[in-house]
PyMOL CGO cylinders between C-alpha atoms (Angstrom):
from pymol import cmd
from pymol.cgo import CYLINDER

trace = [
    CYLINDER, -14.77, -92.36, -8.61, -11.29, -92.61, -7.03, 0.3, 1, 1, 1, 1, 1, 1,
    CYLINDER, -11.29, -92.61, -7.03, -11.79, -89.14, -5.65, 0.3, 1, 1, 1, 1, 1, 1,
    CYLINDER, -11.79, -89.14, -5.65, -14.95, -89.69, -4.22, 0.3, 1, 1, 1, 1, 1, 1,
    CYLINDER, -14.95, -89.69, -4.22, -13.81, -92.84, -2.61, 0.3, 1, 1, 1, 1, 1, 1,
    CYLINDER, -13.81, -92.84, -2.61, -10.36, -91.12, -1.05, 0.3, 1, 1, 1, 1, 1, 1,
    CYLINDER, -10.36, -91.12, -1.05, -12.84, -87.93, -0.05, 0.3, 1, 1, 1, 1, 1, 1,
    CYLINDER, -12.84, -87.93, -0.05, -15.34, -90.56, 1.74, 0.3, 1, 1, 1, 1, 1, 1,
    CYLINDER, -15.34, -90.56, 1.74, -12.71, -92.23, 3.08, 0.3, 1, 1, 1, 1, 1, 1,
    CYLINDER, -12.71, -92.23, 3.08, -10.74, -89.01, 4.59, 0.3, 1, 1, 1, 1, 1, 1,
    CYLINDER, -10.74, -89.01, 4.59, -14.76, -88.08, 6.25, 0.3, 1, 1, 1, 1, 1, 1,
    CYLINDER, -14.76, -88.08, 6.25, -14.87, -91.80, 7.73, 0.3, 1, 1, 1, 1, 1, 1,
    CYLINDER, -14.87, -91.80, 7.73, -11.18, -91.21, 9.38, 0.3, 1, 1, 1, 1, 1, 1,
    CYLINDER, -11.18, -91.21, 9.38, -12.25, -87.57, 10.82, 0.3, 1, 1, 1, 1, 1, 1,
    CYLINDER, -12.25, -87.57, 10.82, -15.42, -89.33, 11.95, 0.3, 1, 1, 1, 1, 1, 1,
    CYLINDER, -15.42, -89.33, 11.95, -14.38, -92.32, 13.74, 0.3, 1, 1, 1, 1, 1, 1,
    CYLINDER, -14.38, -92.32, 13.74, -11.07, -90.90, 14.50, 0.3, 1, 1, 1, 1, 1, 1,
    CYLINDER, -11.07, -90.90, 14.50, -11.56, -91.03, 18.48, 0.3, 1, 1, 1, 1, 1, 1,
    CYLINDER, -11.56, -91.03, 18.48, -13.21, -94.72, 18.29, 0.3, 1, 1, 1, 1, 1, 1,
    CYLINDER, -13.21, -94.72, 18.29, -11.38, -96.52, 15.63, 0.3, 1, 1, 1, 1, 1, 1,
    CYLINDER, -11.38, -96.52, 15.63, -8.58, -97.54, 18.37, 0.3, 1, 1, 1, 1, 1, 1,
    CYLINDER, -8.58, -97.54, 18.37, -10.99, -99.00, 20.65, 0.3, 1, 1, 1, 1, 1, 1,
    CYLINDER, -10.99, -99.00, 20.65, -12.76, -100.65, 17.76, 0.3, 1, 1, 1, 1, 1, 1,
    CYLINDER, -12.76, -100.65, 17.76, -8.78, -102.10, 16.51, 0.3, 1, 1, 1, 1, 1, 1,
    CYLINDER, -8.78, -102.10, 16.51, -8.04, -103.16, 20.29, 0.3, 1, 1, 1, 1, 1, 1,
    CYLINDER, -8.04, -103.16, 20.29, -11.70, -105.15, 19.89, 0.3, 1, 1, 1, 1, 1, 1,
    CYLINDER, -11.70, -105.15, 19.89, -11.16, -106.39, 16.49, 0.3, 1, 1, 1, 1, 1, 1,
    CYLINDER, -11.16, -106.39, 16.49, -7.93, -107.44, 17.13, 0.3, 1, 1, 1, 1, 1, 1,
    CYLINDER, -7.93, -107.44, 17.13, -8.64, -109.38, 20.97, 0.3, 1, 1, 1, 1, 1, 1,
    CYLINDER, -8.64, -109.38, 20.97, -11.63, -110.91, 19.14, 0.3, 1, 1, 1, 1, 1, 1,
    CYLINDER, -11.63, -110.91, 19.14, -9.53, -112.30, 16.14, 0.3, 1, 1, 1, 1, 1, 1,
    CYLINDER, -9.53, -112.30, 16.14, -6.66, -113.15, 18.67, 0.3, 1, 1, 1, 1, 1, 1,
    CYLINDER, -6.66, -113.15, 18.67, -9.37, -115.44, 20.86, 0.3, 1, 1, 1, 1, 1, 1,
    CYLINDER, -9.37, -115.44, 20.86, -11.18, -116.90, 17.80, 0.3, 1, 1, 1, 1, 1, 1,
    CYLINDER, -11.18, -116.90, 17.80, -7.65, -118.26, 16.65, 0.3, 1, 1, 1, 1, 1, 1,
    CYLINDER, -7.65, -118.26, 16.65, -6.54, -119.41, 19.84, 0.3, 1, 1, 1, 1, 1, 1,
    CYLINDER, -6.54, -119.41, 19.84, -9.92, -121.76, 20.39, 0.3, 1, 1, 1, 1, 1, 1,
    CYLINDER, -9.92, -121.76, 20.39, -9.66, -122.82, 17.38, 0.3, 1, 1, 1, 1, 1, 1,
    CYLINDER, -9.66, -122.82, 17.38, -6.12, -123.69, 17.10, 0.3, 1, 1, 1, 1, 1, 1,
    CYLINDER, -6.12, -123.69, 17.10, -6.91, -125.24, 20.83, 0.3, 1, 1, 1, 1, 1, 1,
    CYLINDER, -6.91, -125.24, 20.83, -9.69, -126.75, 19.58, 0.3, 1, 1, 1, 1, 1, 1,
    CYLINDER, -9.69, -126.75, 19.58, -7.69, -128.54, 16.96, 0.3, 1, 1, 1, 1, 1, 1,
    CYLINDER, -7.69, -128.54, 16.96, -5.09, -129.70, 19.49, 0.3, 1, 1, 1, 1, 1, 1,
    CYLINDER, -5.09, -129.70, 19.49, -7.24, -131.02, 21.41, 0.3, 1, 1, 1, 1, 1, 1,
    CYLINDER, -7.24, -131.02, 21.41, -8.71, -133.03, 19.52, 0.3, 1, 1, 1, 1, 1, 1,
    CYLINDER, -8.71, -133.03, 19.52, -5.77, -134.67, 18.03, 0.3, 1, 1, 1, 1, 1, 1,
    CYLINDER, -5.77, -134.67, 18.03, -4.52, -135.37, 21.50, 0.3, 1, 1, 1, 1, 1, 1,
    CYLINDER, -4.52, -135.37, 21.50, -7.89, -137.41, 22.37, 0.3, 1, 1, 1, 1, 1, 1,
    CYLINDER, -7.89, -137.41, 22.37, -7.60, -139.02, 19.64, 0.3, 1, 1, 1, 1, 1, 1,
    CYLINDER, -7.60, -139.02, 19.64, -3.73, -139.90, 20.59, 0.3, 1, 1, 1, 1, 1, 1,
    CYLINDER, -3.73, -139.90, 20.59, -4.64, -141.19, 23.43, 0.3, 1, 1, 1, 1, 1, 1,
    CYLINDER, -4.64, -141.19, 23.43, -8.03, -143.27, 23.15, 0.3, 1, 1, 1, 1, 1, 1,
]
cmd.load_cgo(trace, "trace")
């Protein structure tokens, strides 16, 4: 089972091999924005709520 999984997992790197950094530089902006509203989000919120 281990084999299999290490042999599927070698095909999927061969495969995707020319679009997996693309698809890291999107997964990682993506991640990077969602925190950054949220964490904003957050902020702002307290702030508002500092101030009214």
């Amino acid at each position: 089972m281990f084999y299999f999984l290490m042999k599927y997992q070698e095909e999927k790197k061969l495969f995707f091999r020319e679009r997996i950094h693309s698809l890291n530089i999107f997964l990682f902006l993506g991640f990077n924005l969602t925190l950054i509203s949220i964490l904003g989000f957050i902020w702002f919120n307290s702030a508002i709520e500092k101030v009214v």
